[in-house]
Structures are given as structure tokens and as C-alpha cells.
C-alpha positions in Angstrom: -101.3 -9.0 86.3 -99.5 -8.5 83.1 -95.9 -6.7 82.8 -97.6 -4.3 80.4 -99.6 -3.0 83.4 -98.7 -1.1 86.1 -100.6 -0.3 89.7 -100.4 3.0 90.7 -100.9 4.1 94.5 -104.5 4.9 93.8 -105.1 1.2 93.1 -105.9 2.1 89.0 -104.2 -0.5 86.9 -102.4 1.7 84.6 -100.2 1.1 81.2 -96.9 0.8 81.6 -94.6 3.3 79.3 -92.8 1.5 77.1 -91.5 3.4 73.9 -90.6 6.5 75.8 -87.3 5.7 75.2 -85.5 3.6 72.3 -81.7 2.7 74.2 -81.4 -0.5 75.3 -81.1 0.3 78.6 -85.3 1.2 78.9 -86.0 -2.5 77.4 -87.7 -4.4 80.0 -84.9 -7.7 78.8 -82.2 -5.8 79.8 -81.7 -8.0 83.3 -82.5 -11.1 81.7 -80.8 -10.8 78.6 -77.5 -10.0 80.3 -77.9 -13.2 82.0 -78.4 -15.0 78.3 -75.9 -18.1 78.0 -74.5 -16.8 75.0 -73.2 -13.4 76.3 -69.7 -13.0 77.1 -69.2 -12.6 80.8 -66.5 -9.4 80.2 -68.5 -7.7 77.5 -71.3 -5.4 79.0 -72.9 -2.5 77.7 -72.2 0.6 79.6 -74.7 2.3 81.5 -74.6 5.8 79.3 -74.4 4.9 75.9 -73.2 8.6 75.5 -69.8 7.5 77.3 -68.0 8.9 73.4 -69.1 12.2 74.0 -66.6 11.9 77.4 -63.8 10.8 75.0 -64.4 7.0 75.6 -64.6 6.5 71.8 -62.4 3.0 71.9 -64.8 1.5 74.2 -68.2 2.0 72.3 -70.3 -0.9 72.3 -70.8 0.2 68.4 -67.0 -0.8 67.7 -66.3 -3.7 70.1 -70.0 -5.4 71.1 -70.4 -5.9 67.5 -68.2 -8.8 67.3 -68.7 -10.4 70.5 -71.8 -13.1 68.9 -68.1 -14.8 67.0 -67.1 -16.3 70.5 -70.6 -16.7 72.2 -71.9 -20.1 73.0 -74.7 -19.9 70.7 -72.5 -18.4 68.5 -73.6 -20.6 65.1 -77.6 -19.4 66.0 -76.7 -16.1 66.0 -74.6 -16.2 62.5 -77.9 -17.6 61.2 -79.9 -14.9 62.8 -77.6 -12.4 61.0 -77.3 -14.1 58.0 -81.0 -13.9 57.9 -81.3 -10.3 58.3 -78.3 -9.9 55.3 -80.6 -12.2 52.7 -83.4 -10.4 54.0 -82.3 -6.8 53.5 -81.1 -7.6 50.0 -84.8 -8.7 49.1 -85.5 -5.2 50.3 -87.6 -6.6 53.6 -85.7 -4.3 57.0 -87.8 -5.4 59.6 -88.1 -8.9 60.4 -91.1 -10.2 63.5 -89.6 -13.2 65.6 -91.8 -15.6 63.7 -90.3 -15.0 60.4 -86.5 -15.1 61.5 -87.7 -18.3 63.6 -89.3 -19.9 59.7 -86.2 -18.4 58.0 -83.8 -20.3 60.6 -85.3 -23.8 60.1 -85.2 -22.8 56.0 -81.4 -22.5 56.2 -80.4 -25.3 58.7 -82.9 -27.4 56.8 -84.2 -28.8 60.1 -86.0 -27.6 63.0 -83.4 -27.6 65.8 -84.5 -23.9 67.8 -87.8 -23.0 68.7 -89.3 -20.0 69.3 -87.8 -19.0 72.8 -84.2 -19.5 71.5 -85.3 -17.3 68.5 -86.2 -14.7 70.9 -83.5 -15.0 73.2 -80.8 -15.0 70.6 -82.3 -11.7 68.8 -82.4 -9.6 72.4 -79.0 -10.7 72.8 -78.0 -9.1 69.3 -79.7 -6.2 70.7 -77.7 -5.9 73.4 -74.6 -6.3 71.7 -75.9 -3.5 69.1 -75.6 -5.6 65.9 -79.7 -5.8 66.1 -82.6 -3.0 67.2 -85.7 -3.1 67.8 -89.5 -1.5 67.5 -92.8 -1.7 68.3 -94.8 -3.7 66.1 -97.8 -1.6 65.5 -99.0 -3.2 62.0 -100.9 -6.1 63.2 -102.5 -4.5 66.1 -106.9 -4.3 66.3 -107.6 -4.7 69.4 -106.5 -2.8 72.7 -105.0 -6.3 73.9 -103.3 -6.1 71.2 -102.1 -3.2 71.6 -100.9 -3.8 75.1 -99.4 -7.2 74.3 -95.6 -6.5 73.3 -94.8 -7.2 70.0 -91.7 -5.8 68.3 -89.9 -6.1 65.0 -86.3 -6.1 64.5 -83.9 -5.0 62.0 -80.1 -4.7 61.4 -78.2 -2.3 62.4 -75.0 -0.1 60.8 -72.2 -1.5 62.9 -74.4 -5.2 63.0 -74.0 -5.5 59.2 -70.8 -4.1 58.9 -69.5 -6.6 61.2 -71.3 -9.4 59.0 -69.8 -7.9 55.9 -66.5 -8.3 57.7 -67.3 -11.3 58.7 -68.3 -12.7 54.8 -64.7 -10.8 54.0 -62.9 -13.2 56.0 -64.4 -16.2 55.2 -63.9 -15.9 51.9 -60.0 -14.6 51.8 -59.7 -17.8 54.5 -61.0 -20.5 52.3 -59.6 -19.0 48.8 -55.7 -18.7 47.8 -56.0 -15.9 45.6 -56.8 -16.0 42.1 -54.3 -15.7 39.2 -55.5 -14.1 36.3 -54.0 -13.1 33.6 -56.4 -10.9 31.7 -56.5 -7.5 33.7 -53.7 -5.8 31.8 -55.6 -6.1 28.1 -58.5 -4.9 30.4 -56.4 -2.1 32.2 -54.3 -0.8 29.0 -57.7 -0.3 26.5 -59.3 1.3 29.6 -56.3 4.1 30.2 -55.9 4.4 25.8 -60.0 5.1 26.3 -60.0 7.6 28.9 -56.9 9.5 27.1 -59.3 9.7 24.1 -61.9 11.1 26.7 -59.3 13.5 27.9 -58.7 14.8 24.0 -62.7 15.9 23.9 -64.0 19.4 24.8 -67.1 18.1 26.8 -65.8 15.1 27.5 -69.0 12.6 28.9 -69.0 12.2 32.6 -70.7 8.8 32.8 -68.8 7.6 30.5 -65.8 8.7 32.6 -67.1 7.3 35.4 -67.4 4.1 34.4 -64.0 3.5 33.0 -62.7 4.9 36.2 -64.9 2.5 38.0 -64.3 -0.5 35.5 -60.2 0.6 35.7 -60.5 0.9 39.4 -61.2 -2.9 39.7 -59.4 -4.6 37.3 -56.1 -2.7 39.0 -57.0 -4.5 42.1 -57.2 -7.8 40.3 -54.2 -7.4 39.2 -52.4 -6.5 41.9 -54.3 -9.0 44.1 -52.8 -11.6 41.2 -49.6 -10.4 41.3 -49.4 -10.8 45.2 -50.7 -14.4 45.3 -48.6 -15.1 42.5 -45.3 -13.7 44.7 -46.7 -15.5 48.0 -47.3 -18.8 46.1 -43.5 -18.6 44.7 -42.2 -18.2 48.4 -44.4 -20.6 49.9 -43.3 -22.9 47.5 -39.4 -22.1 47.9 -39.6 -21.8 51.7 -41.7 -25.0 52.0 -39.5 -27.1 49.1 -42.8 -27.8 47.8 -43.6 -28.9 44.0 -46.8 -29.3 44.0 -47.9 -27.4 40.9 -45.1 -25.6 41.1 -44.4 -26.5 37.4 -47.8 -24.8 36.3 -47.1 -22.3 38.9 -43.4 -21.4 36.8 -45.5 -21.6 33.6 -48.1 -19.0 34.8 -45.6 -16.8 36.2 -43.4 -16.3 32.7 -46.3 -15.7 30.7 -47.6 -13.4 33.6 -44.0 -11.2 34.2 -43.7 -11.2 30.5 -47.1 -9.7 30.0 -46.2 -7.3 32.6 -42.9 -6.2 30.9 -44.5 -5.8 27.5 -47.3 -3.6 28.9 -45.6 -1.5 31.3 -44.2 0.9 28.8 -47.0 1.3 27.3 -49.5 1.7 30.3 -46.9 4.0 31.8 -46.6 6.3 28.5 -50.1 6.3 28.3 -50.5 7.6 32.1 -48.1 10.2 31.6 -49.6 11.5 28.5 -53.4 11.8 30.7 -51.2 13.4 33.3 -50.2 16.1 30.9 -53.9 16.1 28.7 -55.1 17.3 31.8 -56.5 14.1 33.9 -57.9 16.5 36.9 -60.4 17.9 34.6 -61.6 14.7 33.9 -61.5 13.9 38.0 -63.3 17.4 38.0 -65.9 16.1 36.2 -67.0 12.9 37.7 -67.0 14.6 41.0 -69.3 17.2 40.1 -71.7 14.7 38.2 -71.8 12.1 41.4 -72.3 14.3 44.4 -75.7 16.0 43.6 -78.4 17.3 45.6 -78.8 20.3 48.0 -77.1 18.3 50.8 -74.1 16.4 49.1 -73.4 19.1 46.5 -70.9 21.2 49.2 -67.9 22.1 47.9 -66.4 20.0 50.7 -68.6 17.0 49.3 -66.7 17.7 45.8 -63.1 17.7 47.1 -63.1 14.7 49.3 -64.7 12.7 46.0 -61.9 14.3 44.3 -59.3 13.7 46.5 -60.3 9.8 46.8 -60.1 9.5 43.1 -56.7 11.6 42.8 -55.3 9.1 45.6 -56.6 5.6 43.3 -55.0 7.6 40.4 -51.8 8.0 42.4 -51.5 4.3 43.5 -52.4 3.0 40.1 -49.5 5.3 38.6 -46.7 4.2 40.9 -47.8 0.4 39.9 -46.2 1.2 36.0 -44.5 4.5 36.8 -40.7 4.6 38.3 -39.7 7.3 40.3 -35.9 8.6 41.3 -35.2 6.3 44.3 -38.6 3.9 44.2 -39.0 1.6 41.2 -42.2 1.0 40.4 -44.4 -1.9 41.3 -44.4 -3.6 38.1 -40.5 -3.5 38.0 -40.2 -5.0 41.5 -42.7 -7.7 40.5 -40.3 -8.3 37.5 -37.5 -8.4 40.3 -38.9 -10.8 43.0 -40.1 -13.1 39.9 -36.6 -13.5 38.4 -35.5 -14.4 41.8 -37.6 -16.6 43.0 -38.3 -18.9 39.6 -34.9 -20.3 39.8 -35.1 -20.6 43.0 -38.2 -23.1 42.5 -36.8 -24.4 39.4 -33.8 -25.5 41.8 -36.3 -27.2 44.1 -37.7 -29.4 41.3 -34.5 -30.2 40.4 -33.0 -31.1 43.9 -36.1 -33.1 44.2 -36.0 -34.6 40.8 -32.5 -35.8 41.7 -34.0 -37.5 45.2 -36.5 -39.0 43.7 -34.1 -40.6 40.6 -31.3 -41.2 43.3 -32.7 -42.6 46.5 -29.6 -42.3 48.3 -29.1 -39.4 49.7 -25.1 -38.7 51.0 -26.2 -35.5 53.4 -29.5 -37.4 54.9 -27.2 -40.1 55.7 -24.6 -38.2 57.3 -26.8 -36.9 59.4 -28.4 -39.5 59.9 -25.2 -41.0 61.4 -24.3 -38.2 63.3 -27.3 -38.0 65.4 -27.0 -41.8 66.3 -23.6 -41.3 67.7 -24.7 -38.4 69.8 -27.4 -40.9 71.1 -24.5 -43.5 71.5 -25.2 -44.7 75.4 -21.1 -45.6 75.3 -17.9 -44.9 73.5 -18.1 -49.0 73.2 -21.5 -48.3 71.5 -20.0 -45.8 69.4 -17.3 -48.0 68.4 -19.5 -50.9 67.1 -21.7 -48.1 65.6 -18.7 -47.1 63.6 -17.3 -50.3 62.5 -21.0 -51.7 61.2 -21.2 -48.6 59.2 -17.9 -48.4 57.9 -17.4 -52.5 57.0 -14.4 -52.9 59.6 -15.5 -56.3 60.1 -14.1 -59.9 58.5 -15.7 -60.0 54.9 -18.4 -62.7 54.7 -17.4 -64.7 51.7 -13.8 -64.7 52.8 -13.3 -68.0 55.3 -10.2 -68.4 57.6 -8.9 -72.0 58.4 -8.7 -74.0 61.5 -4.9 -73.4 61.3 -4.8 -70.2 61.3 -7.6 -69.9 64.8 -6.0 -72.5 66.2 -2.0 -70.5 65.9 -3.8 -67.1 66.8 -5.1 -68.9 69.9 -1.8 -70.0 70.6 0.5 -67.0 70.2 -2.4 -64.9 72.1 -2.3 -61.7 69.5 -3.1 -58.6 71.3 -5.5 -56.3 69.2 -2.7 -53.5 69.2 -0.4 -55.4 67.1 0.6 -53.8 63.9 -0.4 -55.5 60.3 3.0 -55.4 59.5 3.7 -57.4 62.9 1.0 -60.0 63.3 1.3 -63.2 61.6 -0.6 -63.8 58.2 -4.0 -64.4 57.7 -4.6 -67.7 55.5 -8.0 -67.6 54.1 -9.7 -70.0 51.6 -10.6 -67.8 48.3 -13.8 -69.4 48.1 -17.8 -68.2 48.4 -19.6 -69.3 50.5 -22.4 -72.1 49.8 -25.2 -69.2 49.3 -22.7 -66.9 47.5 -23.1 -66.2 43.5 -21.5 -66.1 40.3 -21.9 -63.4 38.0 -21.5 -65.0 34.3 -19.5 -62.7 32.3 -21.4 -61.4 28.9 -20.9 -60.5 25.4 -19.6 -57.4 24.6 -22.4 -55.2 23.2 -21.4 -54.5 19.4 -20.5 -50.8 19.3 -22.1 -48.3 16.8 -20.8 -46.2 13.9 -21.5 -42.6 15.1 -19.5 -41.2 12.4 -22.4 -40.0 10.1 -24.2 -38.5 12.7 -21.3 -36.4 13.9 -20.1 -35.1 10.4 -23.9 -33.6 10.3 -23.4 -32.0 13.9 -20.4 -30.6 12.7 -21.9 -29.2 9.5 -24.4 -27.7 11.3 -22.5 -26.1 13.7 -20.4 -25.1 10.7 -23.1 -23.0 9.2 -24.6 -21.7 13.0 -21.3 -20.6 13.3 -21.1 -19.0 9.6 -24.1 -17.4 10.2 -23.5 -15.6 13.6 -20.4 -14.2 12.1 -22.0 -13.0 9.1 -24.6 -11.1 11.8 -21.2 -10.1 13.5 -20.0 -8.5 11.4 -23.6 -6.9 9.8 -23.9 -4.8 13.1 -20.5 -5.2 15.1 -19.4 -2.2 12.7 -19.8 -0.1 16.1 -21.6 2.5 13.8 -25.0 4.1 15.8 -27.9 3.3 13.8 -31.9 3.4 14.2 -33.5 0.1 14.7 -36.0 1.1 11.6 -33.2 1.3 9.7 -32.7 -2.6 10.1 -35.7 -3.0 6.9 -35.2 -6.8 6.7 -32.9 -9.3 8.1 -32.2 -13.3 7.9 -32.6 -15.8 10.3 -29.2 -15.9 11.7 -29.3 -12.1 11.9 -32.4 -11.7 13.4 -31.3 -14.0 16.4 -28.4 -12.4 17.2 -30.1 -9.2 17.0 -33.1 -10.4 19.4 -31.1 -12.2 22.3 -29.0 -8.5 22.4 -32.0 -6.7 21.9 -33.2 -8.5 25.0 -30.7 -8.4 27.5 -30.4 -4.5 26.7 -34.2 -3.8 27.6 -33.9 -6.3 30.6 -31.4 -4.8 32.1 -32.8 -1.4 31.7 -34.4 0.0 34.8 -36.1 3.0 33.1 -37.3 2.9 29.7 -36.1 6.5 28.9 -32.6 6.2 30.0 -29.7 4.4 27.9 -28.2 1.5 28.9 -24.9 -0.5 28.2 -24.2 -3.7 28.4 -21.9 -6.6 26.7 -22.7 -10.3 25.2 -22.5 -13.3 26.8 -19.4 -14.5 25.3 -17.7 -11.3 26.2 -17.0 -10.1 22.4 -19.6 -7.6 21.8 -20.4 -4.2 23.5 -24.4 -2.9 22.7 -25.5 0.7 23.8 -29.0 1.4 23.4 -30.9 4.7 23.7 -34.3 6.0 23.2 -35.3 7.9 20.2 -37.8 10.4 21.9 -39.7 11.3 19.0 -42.1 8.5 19.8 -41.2 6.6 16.2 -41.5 2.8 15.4 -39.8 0.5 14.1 -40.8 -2.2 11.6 -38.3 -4.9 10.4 -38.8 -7.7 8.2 -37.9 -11.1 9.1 -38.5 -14.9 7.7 -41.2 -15.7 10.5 -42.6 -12.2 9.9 -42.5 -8.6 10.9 -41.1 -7.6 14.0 -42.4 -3.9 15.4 -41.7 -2.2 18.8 -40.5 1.7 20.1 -37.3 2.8 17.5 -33.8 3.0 19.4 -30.6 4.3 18.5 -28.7 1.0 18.2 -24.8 0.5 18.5 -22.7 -2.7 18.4 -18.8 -3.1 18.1 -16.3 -5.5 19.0 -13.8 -5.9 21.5 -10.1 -5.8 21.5 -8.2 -7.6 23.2 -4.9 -6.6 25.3 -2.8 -7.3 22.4 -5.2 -5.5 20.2 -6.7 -8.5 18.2 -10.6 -8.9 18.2 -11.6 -11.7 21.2 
């Protein structure tokens, strides 16, 4: 008698009830698919699905089940099977009969190596685990047999393709090393400029809005998921005294902190200046145009969108933005980087000078000292140290019979001082094997003297020059940079390499800093304007533009009062 049917007491073959209920518990696999080769032994579903309700939420077989089909058995059939139902889904096809994910199997293996009754098995084992559910398959039914035959289709669940997604997540951040790009922060300062025009408007466009927010949204996580493989690849490389592309790596990284440097300001000022144009209007807005209709459009549906925005907004602001106590992302990016690139840079060196000198003094020592711990004797050790050292007779150096034959004689004890023993007579000869080095000519030695008198005019005029800037802007006078219209060469070098150790050692780019030259002679204050001015001066190589300063150099005195 088929399973569909049932034989009451009356002796009437009757139909058995079958979609009376939908938990997993009413299938009629439910014995033999905990028996299934695949499943876990210590994962089992529990015998009231409504266990959460009893505040068992940990233990759900939504949140732990889901994930057992990693470590089954079978466990690459059934990352096909769910693979299947993914590709499937996106094609917009939900329910899947056996036969099809059986024909979609053999597609993606490319060869037909499960039938039918692992198909089967392996989908009421997903089922079970709840990454898979079931119904009946009424579509294809005419007949009353077919009706009573049992035919189901099955489709993904919630937790089942989250787990998948999670799944695909991991794979991927596995086999990649994170990408460096270098492009997100043209990307991410035209998309702030853009929405601070959007703040300026009356009505400003809420799809519009949107989509920058969106567009902004994702190229900050590019850039701060390039910024963080770009800080782990540094380490890795120091910790590991690797230089494997570290060269390119060092190259990547200047152009990348640079970048960073040069566009913080201006991503920051920007951000403050939506901050102030009123940025929660524009929040306001997006919101209230994405959660629409009579469910969704709660006022508790408005505030969490908002308050999911406002926390993007928050985390993108403290990447550029400095706060009393808690620099900013950007300037402990700056911070790690100038760390760790001479660190690296030393690596390549220390290698470099292995690889050009292939003896290494500490390798040997050690070396050395671990065979004298191993040293079985202090007779051993002895030996060791006088066949590393060279105490031994030298090998082109011969002694006479005389001499053997009087040492026999007088019976020498090892002890005896140099100054005591009798002389050693050697013959001053190599030996048959030995060598002669033939002396050669002198090479012929060359007239440097031209060379050097141009060195030394050069220097001359370098020299000439830097004083000449000297003593342009060591007047100690305070002066706007835009009132520098045009300087020379020498000038404008002098002025750039101070310029740039006053910004770099700046933590906040609204506060004035101090600082002094490298040579010790020159002190250079810089402060911000705060009237938002620029500054344009003319060089030889061209025109050189950035934020206007209040500038001030002037030497210093020595002790005795004369200029150092």
C-alpha cells in the first residue's frame, strides 16, 4: 500500500494528511533524514521550533543550523545545491522541483557524478537544517494519482541565503588582499562640493540627493578599505622583512598619503560648511522620499532611515574631521605611513646590503655560538675554537727536521711561555701548490681639478642664492603668503621646503604652528588667515596657489648675539 494512504479501523483505505502542517517536524523524511550521512551528529532540530518564544533565542535552528552543510560530509553537493537556488533566484525562478536542481547540478560540475536520490537526499537535509523549505507541487497534477503521489518544490529560505551570501563574503575577502586604489578621493571630494551645492537650493532634488549619498557612501568604503590594506601590507612587509613589491608598495603609498594630505582640508572644510548649510534637511529629505507606502511611511520608519544615514555621515566626518583628543582617520593614516615607510625602506636596505655583501658578521656569530652550545666536550669546544680562529701552524709556512727533531728532544710542555720556548726555524718558502701574485702597474691617476672648480662654482651660486632668499624673508616681519606676487628659483625652494615642514607638522589646519629649519638658523610661524582667501604666487616653473597664511621668518642669534 502506498505511504500516501492510510487504513483506518473500518478497513477504508483513506488519504493520508499531509499539508496540514508546514514545520519540519510533520514531514514524513524527518526520521530518515536525520539519519542522512551528511548531517552532523550534534546538530538536531528541536522538537518545538517555538523554543525562542521560551527565551532560547541563541539556540534557534534559524541562527546555528544554517551553517552546519560547511562541515557535512556531503558538504561540496550541498554548496552546489545552494549555489543553484542563488543563480536561480537571481533569474527570478523561487521554486525549484528535484529534477531541475538535479540538471542544474550536472550543468555546474560539468559531469554527472549524483543522481537523482542524492539530489533528493541532499535537498531534505537542507530542509532540515532550515537553509531550504518545501511545498507541494500542485502545477503538474491531472490525475488523482497524481495528486496522491508526493511531489514538492523547494525554494530558499531567509537564513539559507543569508548564510550563502556570507558564505560568497568570505570567499572572496579569503582569496583577495585588498585592493589599492587610488581614485576614491577625486570621487569623494566632487561628491561632498555637489551635495553642498544641493544643500544651497530651496527644493533641493531628493533623488538626486540620494544618489550622491549612495554613490559617496561607497567610494568612502573604498577608500577606507584601501587605506587599511595599504597599512596591513606595510606591516606585513616590516614584520615579515619581506621586499617583495615592497618598492611599488612605497611608491603607491606616497602618492596615496600625499593625496590624502592634499584633500583632507578641503574634504574637511567642505563637511563643515554642509554641517552648517543644514545637512539634516537634506537627510530629512531622502528619508521622507525612500520610505513610502501606508506600511513603511511610520514616523518610526522615517527616523531609523534617518538615523542610519546621520551615523554614515558621522563615520565619514571623523575620517577628515579632528576632534580635541581624537585625530582624525586621515591624520592617523598620515601617522602610521610615515612610520612604517622607513621602516620598509630600512628592510630593502638591510637586504640590499646581504645580498651585495654575502657575509654576514651577526649570522656568523651566531652561527658560532649555537655550535659551541652543541659542543659534546670542552675538548670539542677547544678544536671548535682554534679552526675558527686560525690558531693552528700556517700552511705555507714549513718547519725543518732540526727544529722537530730538538723539540722532541728537550720535550716542550704546551704551557711554556713564547718568551721561554726555543725558536721556531721555518723555511720562508710556499709550498709546491702555493702562488705568486705578480705585482702591476700603477693605474695612471686622473686630473679631477676641472671637475671640482665647477662643483665649487655651483655650490658658490646655491649658496648665493639661499642667502639672497635668507635674507628676502628672514626679515622676521609677518606677511600674507599672497603678498609673495613672484619669486625666483632659489627663493621659491627655500620658501617650499619651509612651507612644508610647517603644514606637516601641523596637527590641525586651523591652529598655528612653530617650528625651526633644519640647519637650526631660521624660526617660521605660520597661521591661518580665516577669511577663506588664496594665495597665488608666481614662480619660473609656474604658478603656485593654495589657502593664504600669515607667514613669519627671522633668524636666530646666537649666545654671543651673532646670527648662527
Amino acid at each position: 500500500m502506498p505511504r500516501s494512504h492510510r487504513s483506518g479501523a473500518d478497513g477504508v483505505v483513506r488519504v493520508a494528511k499531509r499539508f496540514g502542517r508546514s514545520s519540519i517536524e510533520a514531514s514524513p523524511y524527518r526520521a530518515r533524514a536525520s539519519r542522512h550521512p551528511g548531517a552532523p551528529a550534534s546538530i538536531k532540530l528541536p522538537r518545538h521550533p517555538s523554543s525562542a518564544r521560551r527565551g532560547m533565542r541563541v539556540s534557534s535552528p534559524e541562527r546555528i543550523q544554517v551553517f552546519a552543510y560547511i562541515n557535512a560530509d556531503n558538504a561540496p553537493l550541498y554548496r552546489t545545491i545552494m549555489r543553484v537556488f542563488m543563480e536561480s533566484k537571481q533569474r527570478f525562478l523561487f521554486q525549484l522541483c528535484p529534477q531541475d536542481v538535479l540538471e542544474a547540478v550536472r550543468i555546474s560540475v560539468g559531469q554527472e557524478t549524483s543522481g537523482q536520490p542524492e539530489i533528493d537526499s541532499g535537498l531534505e537535509q537542507l530542509c532540515e537544517w532550515g537553509n531550504l523549505q518545501k511545498h507541494p507541487d500542485t502545477t503538474s497534477v491531472g490525475t488523482v494519482d497524481d495528486f496522491l503521489k508526493q511531489r514538492y518544490v523547494f525554494q530558499i529560505t531567509r537564513h539559507g541565503e543569508a548564510a550563502e551570501r556570507a558564505l560568497a563574503f568570505f570567499d572572496a575577502a579569503r582569496e583577495g588582499d585588498g585592493e589599492l586604489q587610488s581614485t576614491a578621493l577625486a570621487d569623494i571630494r566632487y561628491l561632498v562640493q555637489e551635495l553642498k551645492q544641493l544643500s544651497r537650493e530651496a527644493e533641493p532634488d531628493a533623488g538626486k540627493i540620494h544618489r550622491n549619498l549612495l554613490v559617496l557612501r561607497t567610494r568612502f568604503e573604498d577608500l577606507s578599505a584601501s587605506a587599511q590594506a595599504f597599512i596591513e601590507r606595510l606591516e606585513r612587509s616590516v614584520h615579515v622583512q619581506s621586499v617583495v613589491g615592497a618598492r611599488q608598495l612605497i611608491d603607491y603609498g606616497e602618492r596615496f598619503v600625499g593625496d590624502v594630505v592634499l584633500a583632507a582640508d578641503s574634504i574637511g572644510e567642505t563637511i563643515r560648511d554642509l554641517g552648517a548649510a543644514g545637512l539634516e534637511r537634506l537627510i530629512q529629505a531622502v528619508a521622507e522620499s525612500n520610505v513610502r507606502g501606508p506600511i513603511a511611511a511610520t514616523p518610526e520608519g522615517i527616523a531609523a532611515v534617518c538615523d542610519q544615514w546621520r551615523s554614515d555621515w558621522k563615520r565619514f566626518r571623523d575620517w577628515f574631521i579632528s576632534h580635541a583628543g581624537r585625530p582624525s582617520n586621515a591624520e592617523m593614516l598620515r601617522e602610521r605611513a610615515r612610520t612604517l615607510i622607513p621602516a620598509l625602506l630600512g628592510v630593502i636596505t638591510n637586504t640590499n646590503d646581504r645580498q651585495i655583501h654575502r657575509i654576514d658578521r651577526f649570522n656568523d656569530f651566531r652561527v658560532l655560538a649555537r655550535w659551541f652550545a652543541e659542543a659534546e666536550s670542552d675538548a670539542e669546544a677547544h678544536r671548535l675554537w682554534r679552526a675558527v680562529f686560525g690558531l693552528c701552524p700556517a700552511r705555507h709556512l714549513i718547519i725543518n727536521d732540526q727544529t722537530l727533531d730538538e723539540y722532541e728532544t728537550r720535550q716542550v710542555p704546551a704551557n711554556t711561555s713564547w718568551l721561554e720556548a726555543p725558536p721556531v726555524r721555518i723555511a720562508m718558502r710556499p709550498r709546491d701548490y702555493g702562488r705568486f701574485s705578480p705585482a702591476a702597474d700603477l693605474s695612471c691617476i686622473i686630473d679631477r681639478t676641472a671637475e671640482k672648480e665647477k662643483l665649487a662654482a655651483a655650490a658658490h651660486e646655491e649658496a648665493l642664492r639661499i642667502l639672497s632668499a635668507q635674507g628676502r624673508f628672514g626679515a622676521g616681519g609677518r606677511m600674507r603668503l599672497s603678498e609673495l606676487e613672484h619669486l625666483e628659483t632659489g627663493e621659491f625652494d627655500l620658501f617650499v621646503g619651509l612651507l612644508g615642514e610647517a603644514v606637516s607638522a601641523r596637527v590641525f589646519s586651523n591652529e598655528p604652528v612653530e617650528i625651526f629649519s633644519g640647519d637650526g638658523r631660521l624660526r617660521v610661524k605660520l597661521e591661518p588667515t580665516g577669511d577663506g582667501r588664496e594665495a597665488l604666487i608666481l614662480t619660473t616653473n609656474g604658478v603656485f596657489r593654495g589657502p593664504d597664511h600669515w607667514i613669519s621668518i627671522e633668524h636666530i642669534l646666537s649666545v654671543d648675539g651673532v646670527l648662527r
